[in-house]
C-alpha positions as CSV (number, residue, x, y, z in Angstrom):
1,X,30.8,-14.5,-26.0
2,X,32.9,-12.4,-24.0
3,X,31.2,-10.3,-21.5
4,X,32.4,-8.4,-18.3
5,X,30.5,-10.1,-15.4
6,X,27.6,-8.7,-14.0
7,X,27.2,-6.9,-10.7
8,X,24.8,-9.0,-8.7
9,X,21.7,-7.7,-8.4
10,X,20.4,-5.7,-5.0
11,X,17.3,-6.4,-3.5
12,X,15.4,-2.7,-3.6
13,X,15.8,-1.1,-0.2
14,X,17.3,-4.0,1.8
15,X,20.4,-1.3,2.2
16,X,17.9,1.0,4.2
17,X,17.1,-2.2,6.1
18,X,18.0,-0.2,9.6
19,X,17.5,2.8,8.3
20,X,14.2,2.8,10.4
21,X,15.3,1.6,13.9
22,X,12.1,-0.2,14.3
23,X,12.4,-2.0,11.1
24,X,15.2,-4.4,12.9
25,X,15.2,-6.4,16.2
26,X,18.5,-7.8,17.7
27,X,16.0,-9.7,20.7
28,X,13.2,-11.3,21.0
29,X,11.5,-9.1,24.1
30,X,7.5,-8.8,23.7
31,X,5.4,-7.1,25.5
32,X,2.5,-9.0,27.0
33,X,-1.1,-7.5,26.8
34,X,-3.1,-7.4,29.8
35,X,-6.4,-6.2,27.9
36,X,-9.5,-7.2,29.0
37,X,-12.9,-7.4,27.4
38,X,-15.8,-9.9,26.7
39,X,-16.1,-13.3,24.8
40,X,-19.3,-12.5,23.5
41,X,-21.0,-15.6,22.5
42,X,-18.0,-17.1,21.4
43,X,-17.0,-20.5,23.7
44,X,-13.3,-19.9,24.0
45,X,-12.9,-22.4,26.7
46,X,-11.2,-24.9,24.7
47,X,-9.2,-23.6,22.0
48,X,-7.6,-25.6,19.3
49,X,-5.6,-24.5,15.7
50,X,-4.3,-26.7,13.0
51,X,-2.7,-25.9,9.8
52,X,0.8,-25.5,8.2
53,X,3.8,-23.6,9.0
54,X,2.0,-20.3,9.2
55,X,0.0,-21.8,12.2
56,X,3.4,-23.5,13.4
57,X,4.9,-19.9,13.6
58,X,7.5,-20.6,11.5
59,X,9.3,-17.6,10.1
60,X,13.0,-17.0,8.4
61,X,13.2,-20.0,6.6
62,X,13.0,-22.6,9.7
63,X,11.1,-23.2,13.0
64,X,12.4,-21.6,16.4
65,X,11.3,-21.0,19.2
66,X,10.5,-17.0,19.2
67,X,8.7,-17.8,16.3
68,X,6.4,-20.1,18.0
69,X,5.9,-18.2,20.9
70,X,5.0,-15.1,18.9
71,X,2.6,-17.4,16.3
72,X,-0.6,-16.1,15.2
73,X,-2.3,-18.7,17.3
74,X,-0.6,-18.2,20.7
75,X,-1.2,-14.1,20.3
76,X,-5.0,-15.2,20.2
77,X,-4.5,-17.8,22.7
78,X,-2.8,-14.5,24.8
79,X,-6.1,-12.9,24.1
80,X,-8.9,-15.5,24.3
81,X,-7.1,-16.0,28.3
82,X,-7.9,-12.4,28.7
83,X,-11.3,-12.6,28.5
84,X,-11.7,-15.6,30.2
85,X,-11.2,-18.1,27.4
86,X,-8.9,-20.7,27.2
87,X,-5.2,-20.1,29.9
88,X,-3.6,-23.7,29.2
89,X,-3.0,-23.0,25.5
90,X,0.0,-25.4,25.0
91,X,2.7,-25.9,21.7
92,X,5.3,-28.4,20.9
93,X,7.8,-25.8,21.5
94,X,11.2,-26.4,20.1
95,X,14.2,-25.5,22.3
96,X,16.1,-22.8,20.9
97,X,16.0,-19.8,18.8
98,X,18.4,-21.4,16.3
99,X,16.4,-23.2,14.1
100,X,17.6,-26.5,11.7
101,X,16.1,-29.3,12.1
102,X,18.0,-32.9,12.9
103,X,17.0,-36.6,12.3
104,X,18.5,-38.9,14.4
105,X,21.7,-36.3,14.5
106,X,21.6,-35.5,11.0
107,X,20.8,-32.2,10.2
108,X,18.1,-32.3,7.4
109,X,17.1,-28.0,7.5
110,X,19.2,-25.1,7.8
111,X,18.9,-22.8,10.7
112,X,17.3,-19.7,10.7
113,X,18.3,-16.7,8.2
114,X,19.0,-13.0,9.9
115,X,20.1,-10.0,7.9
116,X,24.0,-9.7,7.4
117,X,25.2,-5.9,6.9
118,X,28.9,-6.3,7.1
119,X,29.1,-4.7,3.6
120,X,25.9,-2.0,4.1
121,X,25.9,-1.4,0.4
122,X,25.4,-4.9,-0.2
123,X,23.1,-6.8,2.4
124,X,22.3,-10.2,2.4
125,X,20.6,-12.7,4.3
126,X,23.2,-16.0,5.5
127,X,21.6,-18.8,7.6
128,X,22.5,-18.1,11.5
129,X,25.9,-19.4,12.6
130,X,25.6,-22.7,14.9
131,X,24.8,-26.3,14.6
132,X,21.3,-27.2,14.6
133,X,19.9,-29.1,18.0
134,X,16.1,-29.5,17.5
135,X,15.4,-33.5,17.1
136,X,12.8,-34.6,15.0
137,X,13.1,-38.4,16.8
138,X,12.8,-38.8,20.3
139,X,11.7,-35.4,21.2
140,X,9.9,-36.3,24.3
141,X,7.0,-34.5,23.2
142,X,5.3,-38.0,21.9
143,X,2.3,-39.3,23.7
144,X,0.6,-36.2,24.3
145,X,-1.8,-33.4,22.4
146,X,-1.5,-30.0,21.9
147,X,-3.6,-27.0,21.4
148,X,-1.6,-26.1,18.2
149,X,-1.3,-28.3,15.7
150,X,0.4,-26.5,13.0
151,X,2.7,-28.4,10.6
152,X,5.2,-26.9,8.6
153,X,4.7,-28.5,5.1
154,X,1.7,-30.2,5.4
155,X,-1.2,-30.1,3.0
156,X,-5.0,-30.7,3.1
157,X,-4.9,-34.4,2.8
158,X,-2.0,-34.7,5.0
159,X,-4.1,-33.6,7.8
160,X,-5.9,-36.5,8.2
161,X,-3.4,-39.1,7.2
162,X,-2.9,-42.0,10.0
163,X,1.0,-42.2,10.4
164,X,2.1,-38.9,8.5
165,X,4.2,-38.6,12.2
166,X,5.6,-42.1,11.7
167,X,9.6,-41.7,11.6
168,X,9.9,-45.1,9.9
169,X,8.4,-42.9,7.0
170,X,10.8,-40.4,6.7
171,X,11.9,-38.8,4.7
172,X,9.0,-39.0,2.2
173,X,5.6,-40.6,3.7
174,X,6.0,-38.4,7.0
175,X,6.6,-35.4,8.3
176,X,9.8,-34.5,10.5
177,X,8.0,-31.9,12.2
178,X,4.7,-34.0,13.0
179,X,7.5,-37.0,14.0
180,X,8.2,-34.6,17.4
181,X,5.0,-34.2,18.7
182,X,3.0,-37.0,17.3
183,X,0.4,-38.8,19.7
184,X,1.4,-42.0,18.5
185,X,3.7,-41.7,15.9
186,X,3.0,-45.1,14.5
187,X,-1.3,-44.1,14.0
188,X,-1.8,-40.4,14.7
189,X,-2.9,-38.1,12.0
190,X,-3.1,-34.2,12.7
191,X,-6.8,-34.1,12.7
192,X,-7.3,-36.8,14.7
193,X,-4.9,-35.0,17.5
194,X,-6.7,-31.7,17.4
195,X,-10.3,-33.4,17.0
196,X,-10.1,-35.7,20.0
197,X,-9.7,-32.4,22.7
198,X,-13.1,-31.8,21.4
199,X,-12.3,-27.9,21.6
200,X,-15.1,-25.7,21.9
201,X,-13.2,-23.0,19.5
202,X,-10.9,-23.9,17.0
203,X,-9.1,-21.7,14.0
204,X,-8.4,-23.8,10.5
205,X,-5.8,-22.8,8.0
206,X,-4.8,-24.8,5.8
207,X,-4.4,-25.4,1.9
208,X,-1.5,-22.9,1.2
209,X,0.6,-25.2,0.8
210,X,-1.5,-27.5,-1.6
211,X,-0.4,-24.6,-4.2
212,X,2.6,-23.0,-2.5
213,X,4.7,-25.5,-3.0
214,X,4.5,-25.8,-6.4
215,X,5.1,-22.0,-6.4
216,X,7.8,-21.7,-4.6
217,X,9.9,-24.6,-6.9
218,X,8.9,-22.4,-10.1
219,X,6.6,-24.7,-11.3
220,X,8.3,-27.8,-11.0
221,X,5.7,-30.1,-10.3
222,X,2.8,-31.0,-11.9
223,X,-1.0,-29.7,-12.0
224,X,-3.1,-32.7,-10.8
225,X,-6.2,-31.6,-11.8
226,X,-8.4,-34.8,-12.3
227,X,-6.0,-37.0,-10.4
228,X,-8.2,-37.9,-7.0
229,X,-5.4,-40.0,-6.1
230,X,-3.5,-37.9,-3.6
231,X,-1.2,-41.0,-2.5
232,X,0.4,-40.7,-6.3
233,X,1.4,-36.7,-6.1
234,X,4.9,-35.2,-5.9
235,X,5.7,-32.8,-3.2
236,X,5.5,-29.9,-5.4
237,X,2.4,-30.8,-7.2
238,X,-1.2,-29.1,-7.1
239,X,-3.6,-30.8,-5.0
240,X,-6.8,-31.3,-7.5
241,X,-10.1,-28.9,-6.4
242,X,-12.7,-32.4,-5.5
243,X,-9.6,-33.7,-3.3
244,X,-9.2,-30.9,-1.5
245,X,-12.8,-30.0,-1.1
246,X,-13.3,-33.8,0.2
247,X,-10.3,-33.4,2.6
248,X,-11.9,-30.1,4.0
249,X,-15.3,-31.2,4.3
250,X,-13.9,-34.2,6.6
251,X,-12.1,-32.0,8.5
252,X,-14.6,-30.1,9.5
253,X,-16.7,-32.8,10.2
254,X,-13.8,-34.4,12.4
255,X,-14.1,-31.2,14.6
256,X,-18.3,-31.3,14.6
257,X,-18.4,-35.0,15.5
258,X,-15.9,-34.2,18.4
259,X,-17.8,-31.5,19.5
260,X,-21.2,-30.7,18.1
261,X,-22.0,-27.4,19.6
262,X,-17.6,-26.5,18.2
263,X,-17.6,-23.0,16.6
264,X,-14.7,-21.9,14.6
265,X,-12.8,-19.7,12.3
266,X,-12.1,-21.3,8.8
267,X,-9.1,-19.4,7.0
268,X,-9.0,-19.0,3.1
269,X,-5.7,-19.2,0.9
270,X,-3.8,-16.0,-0.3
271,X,-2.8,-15.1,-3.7
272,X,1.0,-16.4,-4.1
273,X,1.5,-12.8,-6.1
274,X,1.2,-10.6,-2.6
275,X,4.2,-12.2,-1.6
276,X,8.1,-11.0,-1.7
277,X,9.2,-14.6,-2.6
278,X,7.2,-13.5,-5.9
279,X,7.6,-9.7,-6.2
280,X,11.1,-8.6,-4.7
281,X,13.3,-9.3,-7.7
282,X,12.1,-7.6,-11.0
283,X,11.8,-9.4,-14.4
284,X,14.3,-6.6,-15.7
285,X,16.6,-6.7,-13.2
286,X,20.2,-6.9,-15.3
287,X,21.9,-3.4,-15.7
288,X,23.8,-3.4,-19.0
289,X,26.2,-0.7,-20.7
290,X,26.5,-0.3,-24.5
291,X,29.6,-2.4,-24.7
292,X,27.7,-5.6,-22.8
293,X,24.6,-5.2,-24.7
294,X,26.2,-5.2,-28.3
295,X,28.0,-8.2,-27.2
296,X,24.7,-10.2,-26.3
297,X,22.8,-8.9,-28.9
298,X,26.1,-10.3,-31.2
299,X,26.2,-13.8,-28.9
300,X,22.2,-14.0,-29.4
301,X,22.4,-13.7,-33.8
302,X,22.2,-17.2,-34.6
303,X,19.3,-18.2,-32.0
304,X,16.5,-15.2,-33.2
305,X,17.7,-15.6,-37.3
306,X,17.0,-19.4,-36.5
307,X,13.8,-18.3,-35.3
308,X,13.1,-16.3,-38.8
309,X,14.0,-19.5,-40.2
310,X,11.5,-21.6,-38.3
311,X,9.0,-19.0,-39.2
312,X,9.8,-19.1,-42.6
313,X,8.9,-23.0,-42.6
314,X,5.4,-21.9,-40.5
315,X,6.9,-23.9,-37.7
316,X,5.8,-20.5,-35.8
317,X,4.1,-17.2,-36.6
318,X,5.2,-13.6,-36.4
319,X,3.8,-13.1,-33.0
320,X,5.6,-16.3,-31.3
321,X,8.8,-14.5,-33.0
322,X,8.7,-11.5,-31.7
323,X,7.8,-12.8,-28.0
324,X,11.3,-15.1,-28.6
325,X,13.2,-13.0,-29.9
326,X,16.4,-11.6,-27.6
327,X,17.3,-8.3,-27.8
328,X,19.8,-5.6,-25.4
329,X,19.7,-2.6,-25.0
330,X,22.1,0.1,-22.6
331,X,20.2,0.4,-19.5
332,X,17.7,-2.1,-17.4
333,X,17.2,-5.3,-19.4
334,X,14.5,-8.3,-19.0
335,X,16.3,-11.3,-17.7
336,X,16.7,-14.7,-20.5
337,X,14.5,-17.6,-19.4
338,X,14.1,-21.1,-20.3
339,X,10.5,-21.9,-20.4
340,X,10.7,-25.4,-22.1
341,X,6.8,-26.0,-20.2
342,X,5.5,-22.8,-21.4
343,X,2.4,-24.0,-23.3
344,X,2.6,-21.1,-25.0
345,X,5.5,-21.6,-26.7
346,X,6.3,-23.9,-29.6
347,X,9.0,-27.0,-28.7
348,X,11.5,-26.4,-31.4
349,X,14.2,-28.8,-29.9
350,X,13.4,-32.1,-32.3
351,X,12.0,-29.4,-35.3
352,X,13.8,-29.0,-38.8
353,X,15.2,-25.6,-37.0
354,X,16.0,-27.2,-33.6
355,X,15.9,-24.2,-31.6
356,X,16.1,-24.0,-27.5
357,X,12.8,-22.5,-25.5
358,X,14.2,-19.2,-24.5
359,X,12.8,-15.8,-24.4
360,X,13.5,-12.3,-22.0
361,X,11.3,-12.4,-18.9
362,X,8.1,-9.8,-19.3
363,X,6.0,-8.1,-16.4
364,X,3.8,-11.2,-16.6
365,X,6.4,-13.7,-15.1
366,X,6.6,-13.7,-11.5
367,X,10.7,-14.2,-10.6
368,X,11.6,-16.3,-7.0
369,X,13.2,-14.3,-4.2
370,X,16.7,-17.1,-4.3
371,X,17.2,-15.2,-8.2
372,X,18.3,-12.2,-6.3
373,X,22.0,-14.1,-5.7
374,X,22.0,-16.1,-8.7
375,X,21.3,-13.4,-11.3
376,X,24.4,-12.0,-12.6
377,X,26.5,-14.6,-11.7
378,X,28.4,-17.1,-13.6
379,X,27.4,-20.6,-13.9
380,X,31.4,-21.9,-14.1
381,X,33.3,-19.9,-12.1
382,X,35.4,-17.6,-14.1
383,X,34.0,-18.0,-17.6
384,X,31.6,-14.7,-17.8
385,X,30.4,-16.1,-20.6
386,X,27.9,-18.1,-18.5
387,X,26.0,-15.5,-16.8
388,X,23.0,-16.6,-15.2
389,X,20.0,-14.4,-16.7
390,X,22.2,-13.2,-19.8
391,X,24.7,-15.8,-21.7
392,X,22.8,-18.9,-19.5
393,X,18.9,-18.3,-19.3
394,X,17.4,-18.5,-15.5
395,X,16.1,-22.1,-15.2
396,X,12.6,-23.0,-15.2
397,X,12.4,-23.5,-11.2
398,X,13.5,-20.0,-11.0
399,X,10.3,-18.5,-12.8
400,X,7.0,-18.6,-12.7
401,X,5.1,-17.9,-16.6
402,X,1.9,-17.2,-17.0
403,X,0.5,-20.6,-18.0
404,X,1.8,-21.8,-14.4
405,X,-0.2,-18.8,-12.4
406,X,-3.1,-19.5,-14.2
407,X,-3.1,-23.4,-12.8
408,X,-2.1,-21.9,-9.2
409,X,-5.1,-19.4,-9.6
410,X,-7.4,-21.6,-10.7
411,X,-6.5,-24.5,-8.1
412,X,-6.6,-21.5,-5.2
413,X,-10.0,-20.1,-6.2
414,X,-12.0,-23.4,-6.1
415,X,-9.8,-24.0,-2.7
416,X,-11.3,-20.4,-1.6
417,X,-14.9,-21.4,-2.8
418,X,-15.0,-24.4,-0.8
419,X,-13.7,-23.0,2.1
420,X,-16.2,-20.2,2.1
421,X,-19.4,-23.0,1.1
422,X,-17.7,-24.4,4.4
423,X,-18.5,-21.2,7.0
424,X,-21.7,-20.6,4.9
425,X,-23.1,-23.7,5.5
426,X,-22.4,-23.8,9.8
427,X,-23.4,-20.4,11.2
428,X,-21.2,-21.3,14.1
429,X,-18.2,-20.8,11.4
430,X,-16.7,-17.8,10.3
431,X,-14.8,-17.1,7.4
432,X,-11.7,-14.9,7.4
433,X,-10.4,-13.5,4.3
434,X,-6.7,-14.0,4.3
435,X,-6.6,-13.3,0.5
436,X,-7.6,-10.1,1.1
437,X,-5.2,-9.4,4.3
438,X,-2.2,-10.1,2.0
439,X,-3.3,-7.8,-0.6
440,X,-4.4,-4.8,1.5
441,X,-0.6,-6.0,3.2
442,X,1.2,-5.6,-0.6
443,X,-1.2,-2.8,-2.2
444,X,-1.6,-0.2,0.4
445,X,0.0,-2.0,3.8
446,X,-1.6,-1.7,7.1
447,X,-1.5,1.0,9.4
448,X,-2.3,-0.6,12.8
449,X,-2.0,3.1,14.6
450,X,1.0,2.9,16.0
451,X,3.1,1.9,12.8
452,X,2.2,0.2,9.8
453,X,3.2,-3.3,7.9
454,X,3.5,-3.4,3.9
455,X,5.1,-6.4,1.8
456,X,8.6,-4.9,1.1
457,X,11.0,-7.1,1.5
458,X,13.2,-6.7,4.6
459,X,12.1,-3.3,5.2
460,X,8.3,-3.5,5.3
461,X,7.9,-5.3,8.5
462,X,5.2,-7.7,7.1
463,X,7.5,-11.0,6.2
464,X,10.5,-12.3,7.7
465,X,13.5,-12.7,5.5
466,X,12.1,-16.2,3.7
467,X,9.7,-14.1,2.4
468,X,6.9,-16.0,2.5
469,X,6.2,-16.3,6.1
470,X,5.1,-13.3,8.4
471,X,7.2,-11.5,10.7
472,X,6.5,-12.0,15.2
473,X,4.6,-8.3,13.6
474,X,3.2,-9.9,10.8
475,X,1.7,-12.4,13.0
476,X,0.6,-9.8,15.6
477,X,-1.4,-8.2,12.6
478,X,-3.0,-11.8,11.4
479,X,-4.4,-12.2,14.9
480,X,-5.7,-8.7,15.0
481,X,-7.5,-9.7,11.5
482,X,-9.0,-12.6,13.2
483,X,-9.8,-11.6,16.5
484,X,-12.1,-8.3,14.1
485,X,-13.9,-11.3,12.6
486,X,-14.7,-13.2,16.2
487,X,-15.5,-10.1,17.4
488,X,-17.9,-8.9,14.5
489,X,-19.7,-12.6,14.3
490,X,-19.9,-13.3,17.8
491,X,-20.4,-10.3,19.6
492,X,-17.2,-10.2,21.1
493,X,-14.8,-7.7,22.9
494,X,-11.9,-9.3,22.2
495,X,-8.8,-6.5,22.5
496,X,-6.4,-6.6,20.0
497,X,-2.4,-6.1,20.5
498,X,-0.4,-3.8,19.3
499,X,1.8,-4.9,16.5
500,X,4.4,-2.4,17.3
501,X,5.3,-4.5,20.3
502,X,6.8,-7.7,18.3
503,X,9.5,-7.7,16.2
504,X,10.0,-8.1,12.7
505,X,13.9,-9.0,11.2
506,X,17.0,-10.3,12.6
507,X,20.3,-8.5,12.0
508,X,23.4,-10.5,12.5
């Protein structure tokens, strides 16, 4: 198959990036608030968060030190102070705004990402120049606590696992980022940290990443639904429903035995779908001419008459035909995808008509941002017969089909029930619904009065450029979302900040 190669796909918009001046920040400058209002009968005089990287403040792919100053948790820690809560609010701060991440001088994480518009009609992001300085060993930040104790990467169960800060674990049994900051790196776990300050406020989100990550790898792990051994799962797998509703009951407990008069703010998971890792590159994202398409559609013969044939033997029906079946046309085309784990799709490979899994992407599939500079590109350099996404289907850790959303979905909803039997059953817990934030953030966006957030990537001011995590803005909005809640179930006064004051992406 001979075929010119492909232009590489745009991302929609990212061109108009700086179109809107306040879409881009070259500095981190942001504005303190210096509100004032009342705590209502909310105890905010020892505040406490755990959770993942979206507590961490992580944002662009990597955690630095802008980020964390601007997290969701120090904006409320900003506000709690105002009203009289909580002023010694402390993080394991890293030391720069570069990002990366070393262990013992190797780096193990890429710095930061920031917006590069050298060529304006074709933007991308690139990680920022510079070598990374942030040690996950020997930090100095070891034998102490600290009010947030967000983790990028970790999962329900990891919470309350004795040692997950142990460097002799790395770079599997522990965590780099609990390593730095660890109590005792040897015994801590991340509940134990946050329960022994016995706050007398804390906020709880966690569980994204007990389906995110098997999102964000396309599927690549496994659905361990009835496996209630955690100790056996890959890092990409789904966390089974009765372990993580065991995990989350003991960690609420953790924080009820510490303190038994603690209130709180328990934080349920988003849909994966409301975010632009998921919905920035479309399934039908190749532009063809009439030339390329006849040429595909001529390279593409033999594999849709061989799945006539296998019809013809009643190794498939009609309608598993016509869903395989690879067609161009002049214009937008679905990308080709190999979705050998689609159970909806018959393994031909050892049949009579041994036929690859392939088929064109539909509306249903949910394609990962890192397509966006792999589609149209060849596989071996100068052969443009081996486009990715025309004359080499995407791989499966670049999709996500149906039969893969459906586990994520199903995992995330029992994660959301349990979390919301969890502030039902305390009334000194509240619930807020993150799952609703994020689609009111990617269905309509947020006007917060003076500006407004939506999901776009790049441009809507929501998520940074790993598209996943919020933006400083983003962040500003989450802590608005929360502080509402506090304010509506504890007859609180809380004042919110104005999002417009943080910034959103980095231009390089």
């Amino acid at each position: 198959m001979m075929l010119m190669k492909n232009q590489i796909i745009k991302l929609a918009g990212v061109a108009m990036a700086c179109a809107v001046v306040s879409a881009c920040d070259a500095d981190f400058d942001n504005p303190i608030s210096g509100n004032t209002g009342d705590p209502g009968t909310a105890d905010l005089s020892k505040f406490v968060t755990i959770g993942d990287s979206i507590t961490a403040g992580y944002a662009d792919n990597t955690l630095y030190l802008a980020g964390q100053e601007n997290s969701y948790p120090a904006i409320l820690a900003q506000q709690f102070a105002a009203v009289g809560g909580d002023s010694n609010f402390t993080q394991p701060l890293v030391s720069d705004n570069l990002g990366g991440l070393l262990i013992n001088g190797t780096q193990v994480f890429d710095t930061r990402l920031v917006l590069d518009l050298t060529d304006p009609t074709s933007p991308s992001t690139v990680n920022i120049a510079g070598t990374p300085t942030i040690e996950a060993i020997g930090s100095g930040l070891n034998g102490t606590t600290f009010s947030n104790m967000g983790v990028p990467g970790a999962k329900s169960f990891h919470l309350g696992a004795a040692g997950y800060g142990n460097p002799l674990g790395l770079p599997d049994a522990a965590n780099p980022y609990f390593t730095r900051f660890a109590s005792d790196p040897a015994t801590a776990s991340i509940i134990g940290d946050a329960a022994v300050q016995a706050p007398s406020f804390y906020v709880m989100w966690i569980g994204n990443n007990d389906v995110l990550s098997y999102a964000t790898s396309g599927g690549s792990g496994v659905d361990q639904l009835g496996n209630l051994n955690p100790a056996t799962y890959g890092a990409n797998d789904i966390t089974d429903p009765t372990v993580f509703a065991g995990t989350y009951a003991s960690l609420v407990g953790a924080f009820t035995a510490a303190n038994p008069a603690v209130q709180g703010v328990l934080v349920n998971i988003p849909d994966v779908s409301t975010i632009p890792y998921f919905t920035t590159v479309p399934y039908n994202a190749v532009p063809l001419d009439q030339t390329n398409a006849d040429a595909l559609n001529a390279a593409y013969l033999g594999y849709n008459n061989g799945l006539l044939a296998a019809q013809g033997l009643g190794l498939i029906d009609a309608a598993e035909v016509a869903k395989r079946t690879i067609t161009f046309v002049a214009g937008q085309n679905a990308v080709v995808i190999d979705v050998i784990n689609d159970v909806d799709i018959t393994n031909l490979t050892a049949s009579l008509v041994p036929l690859p899994s392939y088929r064109q992407a539909s509306a249903e599939d949910l394609l990962v941002l890192t397509t966006s500079s792999k589609i149209g590109t060849e596989m071996i350099p100068g052969n443009p017969a081996t486009v990715w996404g025309l004359g080499v289907p995407l791989e499966d850790s670049d999709v996500l089909i149906p039969s893969e959303i459906a586990a994520i979905e199903a995992a995330r909803t029992a994660f959301n029930a349990t979390i919301q039997a969890a502030a039902d059953a305390d009334t000194s817990l509240i619930l807020v619904d993150a799952e609703a934030i994020m689609q009111e953030i990617r269905d309509t966006g947020i006007d917060y009065g003076t500006g407004a957030i939506n999901a776009d990537y790049a441009t809507g001011g929501a998520f940074s450029l790993d598209g996943v995590h919020p933006t400083a803005r983003g962040y500003a909005v989450v802590a608005n979302k929360i502080i509402e809640a506090i304010n509506a179930g504890f007859g609180a006064t809380i004042p919110a900040v104005n999002p417009g004051d943080y910034t959103t992406i980095f231009v390089q």
